[in-house]
GULO-109015 format. One line per field, with one value per residue (C-alpha): x negated, y, z negated; residue in one letter; residue number from 1. Coordinates in pm, whole numbers, always signed. Layout:
BEGIN
u: [X; ...]
v: [Y; ...]
w: [Z; ...]
residu: [A; ...]
num: [NUM; ...]
//
This chain:
BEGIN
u: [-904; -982; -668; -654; -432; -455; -372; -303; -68; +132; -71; -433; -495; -346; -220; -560; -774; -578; -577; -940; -985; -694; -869; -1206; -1127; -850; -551; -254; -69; +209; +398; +701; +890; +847; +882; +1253; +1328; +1218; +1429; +1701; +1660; +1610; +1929; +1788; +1937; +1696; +1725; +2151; +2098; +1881; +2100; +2349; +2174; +2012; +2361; +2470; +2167; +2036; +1683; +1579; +1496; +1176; +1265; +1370; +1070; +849; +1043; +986; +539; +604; +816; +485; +274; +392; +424; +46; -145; -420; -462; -808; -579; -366; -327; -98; +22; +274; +322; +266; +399; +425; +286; +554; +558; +170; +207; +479; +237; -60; +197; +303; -49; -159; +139; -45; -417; -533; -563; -609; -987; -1003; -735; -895; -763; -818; -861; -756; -674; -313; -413; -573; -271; -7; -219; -235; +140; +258; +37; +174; +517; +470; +449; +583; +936; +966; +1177; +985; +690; +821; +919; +586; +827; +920; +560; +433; +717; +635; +244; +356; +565; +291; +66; +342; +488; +212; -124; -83; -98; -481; -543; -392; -658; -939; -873; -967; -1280; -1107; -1037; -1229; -1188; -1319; -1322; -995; -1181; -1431; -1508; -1244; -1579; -1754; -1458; -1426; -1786; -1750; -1461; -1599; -1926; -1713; -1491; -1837; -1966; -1647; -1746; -2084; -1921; -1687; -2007]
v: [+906; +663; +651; +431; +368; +24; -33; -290; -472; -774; -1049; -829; -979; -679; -860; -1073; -780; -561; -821; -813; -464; -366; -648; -479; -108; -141; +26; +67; -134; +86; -132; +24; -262; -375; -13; -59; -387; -264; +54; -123; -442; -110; +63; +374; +674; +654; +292; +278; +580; +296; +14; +191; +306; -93; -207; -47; -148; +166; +286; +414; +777; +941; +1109; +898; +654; +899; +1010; +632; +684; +1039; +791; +551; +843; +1025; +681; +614; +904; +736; +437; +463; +485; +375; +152; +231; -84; -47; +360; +551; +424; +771; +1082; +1311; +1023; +1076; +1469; +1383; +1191; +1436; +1668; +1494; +1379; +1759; +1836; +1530; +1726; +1399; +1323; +1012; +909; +723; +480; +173; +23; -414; -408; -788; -839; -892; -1244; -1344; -1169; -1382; -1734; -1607; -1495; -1817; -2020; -1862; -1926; -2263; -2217; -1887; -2019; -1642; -1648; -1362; -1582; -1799; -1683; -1562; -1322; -1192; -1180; -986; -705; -628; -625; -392; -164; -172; -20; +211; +391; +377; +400; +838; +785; +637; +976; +1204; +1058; +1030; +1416; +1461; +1194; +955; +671; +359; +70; -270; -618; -787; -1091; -1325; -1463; -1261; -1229; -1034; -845; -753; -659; -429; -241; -238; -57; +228; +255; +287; +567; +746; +691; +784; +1163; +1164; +1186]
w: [-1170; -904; -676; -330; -49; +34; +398; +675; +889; +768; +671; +659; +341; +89; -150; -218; -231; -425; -706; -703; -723; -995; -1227; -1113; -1194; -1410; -1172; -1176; -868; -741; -489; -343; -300; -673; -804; -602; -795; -1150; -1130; -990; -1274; -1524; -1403; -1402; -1255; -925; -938; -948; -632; -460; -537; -375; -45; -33; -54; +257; +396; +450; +409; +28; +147; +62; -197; -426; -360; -446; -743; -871; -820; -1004; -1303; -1299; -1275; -1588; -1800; -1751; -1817; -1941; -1626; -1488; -1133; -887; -608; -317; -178; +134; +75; +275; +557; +734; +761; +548; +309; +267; +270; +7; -245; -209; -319; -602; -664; -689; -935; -1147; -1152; -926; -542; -330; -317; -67; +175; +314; +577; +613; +997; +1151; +1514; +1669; +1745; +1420; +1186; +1400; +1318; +917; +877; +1048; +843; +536; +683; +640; +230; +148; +291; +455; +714; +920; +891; +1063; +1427; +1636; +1833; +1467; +1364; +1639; +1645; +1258; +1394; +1646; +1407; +1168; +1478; +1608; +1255; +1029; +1241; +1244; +874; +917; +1111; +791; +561; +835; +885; +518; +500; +303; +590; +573; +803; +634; +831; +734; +879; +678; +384; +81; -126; +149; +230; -130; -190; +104; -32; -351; -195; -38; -362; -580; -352; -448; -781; -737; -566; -909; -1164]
residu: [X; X; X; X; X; X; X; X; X; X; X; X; X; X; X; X; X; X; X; X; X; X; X; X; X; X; X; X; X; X; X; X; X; X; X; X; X; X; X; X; X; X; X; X; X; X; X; X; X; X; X; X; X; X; X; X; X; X; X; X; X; X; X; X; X; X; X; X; X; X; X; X; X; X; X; X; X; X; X; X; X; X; X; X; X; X; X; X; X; X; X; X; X; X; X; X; X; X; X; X; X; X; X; X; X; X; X; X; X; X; X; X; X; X; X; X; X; X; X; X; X; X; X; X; X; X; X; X; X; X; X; X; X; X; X; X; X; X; X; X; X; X; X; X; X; X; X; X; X; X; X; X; X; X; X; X; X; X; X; X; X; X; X; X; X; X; X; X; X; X; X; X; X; X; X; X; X; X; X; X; X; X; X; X; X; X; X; X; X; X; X; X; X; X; X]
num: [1; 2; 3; 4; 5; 6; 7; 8; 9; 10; 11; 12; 13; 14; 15; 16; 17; 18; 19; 20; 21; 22; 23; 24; 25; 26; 27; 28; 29; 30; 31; 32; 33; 34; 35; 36; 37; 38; 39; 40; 41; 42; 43; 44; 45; 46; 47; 48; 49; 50; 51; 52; 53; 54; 55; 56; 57; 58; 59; 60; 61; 62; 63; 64; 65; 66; 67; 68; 69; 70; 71; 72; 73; 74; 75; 76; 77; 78; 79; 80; 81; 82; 83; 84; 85; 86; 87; 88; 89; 90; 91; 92; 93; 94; 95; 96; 97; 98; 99; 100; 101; 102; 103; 104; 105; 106; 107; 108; 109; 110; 111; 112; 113; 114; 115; 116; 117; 118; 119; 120; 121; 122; 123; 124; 125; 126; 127; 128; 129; 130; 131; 132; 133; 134; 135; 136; 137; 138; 139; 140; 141; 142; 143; 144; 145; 146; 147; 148; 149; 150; 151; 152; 153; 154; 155; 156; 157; 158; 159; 160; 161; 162; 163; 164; 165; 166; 167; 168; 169; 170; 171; 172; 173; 174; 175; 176; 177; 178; 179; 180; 181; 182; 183; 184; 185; 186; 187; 188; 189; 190; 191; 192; 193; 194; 195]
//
């Protein structure tokens, strides 16, 4: 089972590339934020406990987000994989999912990381502020400070999966093709280790 951590800042391109690649190796996308909304549209038991935390705008603890992955987990037993798209954002959320991942008989294979300068992720998120009508696309100072959180809270989590060999930093910058091909190369080699 082919299983990868998708990383980046705001605005590093995620969401393009991890089209590419689901249609490519037939995963699974796993994004927290839609995982929230579907449980919470589903009113399921960890979606109502959600609901209820969002409401008071409080943060959805740990727990029950990744009691949602093990829910998508255990429905698709048969999915070539999974993509993680915006978890994990910290290191005990990442200790959390190898966990879980181990209960499962799988493991992360690899988390690649779309690298893009400060300067050049500030120019592409208030471009796309222009169109996508998001309001924190909008305002640089906003723009910067979720650049800077990104690089703060969720950089150490680069260094958990480094520790194990399974980091890989690919040019966020470029043609999407190029970029693509390039992940695609490191994701065959774990392919290649898998036969």
């Amino acid at each position: 089972m082919l299983n990868i951590v998708l990383f980046g800042p705001p605005g590093a391109g995620k969401g393009t590339q991890s089209q590419k690649l689901i249609d490519t190796y037939n995963l699974i996308h796993l994004s927290t934020g839609d995982l929230l909304r579907s449980e919470i549209a589903a009113g399921t038991e960890l979606g109502l406990r959600a609901k209820t935390l969002m409401d008071q705008g409080l943060l959805v603890p740990d727990e029950v987000v990744i009691g949602m992955i093990d829910s998508k987990l255990k429905e698709n037993k048969q999915a070539g994989g999974f993509i993680f798209d915006g978890f994990p954002r910290t290191v005990p959320q990442a200790i959390s999912l190898d966990t879980l991942l181990q209960e499962n008989n799988t493991a992360i294979s690899c988390m690649i990381a779309l690298e893009v300068n400060e300067e050049e992720l500030t120019k592409r998120l208030l471009l796309r502020g222009q169109t996508s009508g998001r309001p924190d696309d909008q305002d640089e100072v906003l723009v910067r400070k979720r650049v800077q959180e990104y690089n703060t809270k969720t950089a150490p989590v680069a260094d958990f999966y480094a520790q194990q060999g399974k980091f890989h930093g690919v040019n966020g910058i470029g043609e999407i093709e190029d970029i693509f091909n390039e992940t695609c190369r490191i994701i065959d080699g774990y392919l290649g280790q898998a036969k």
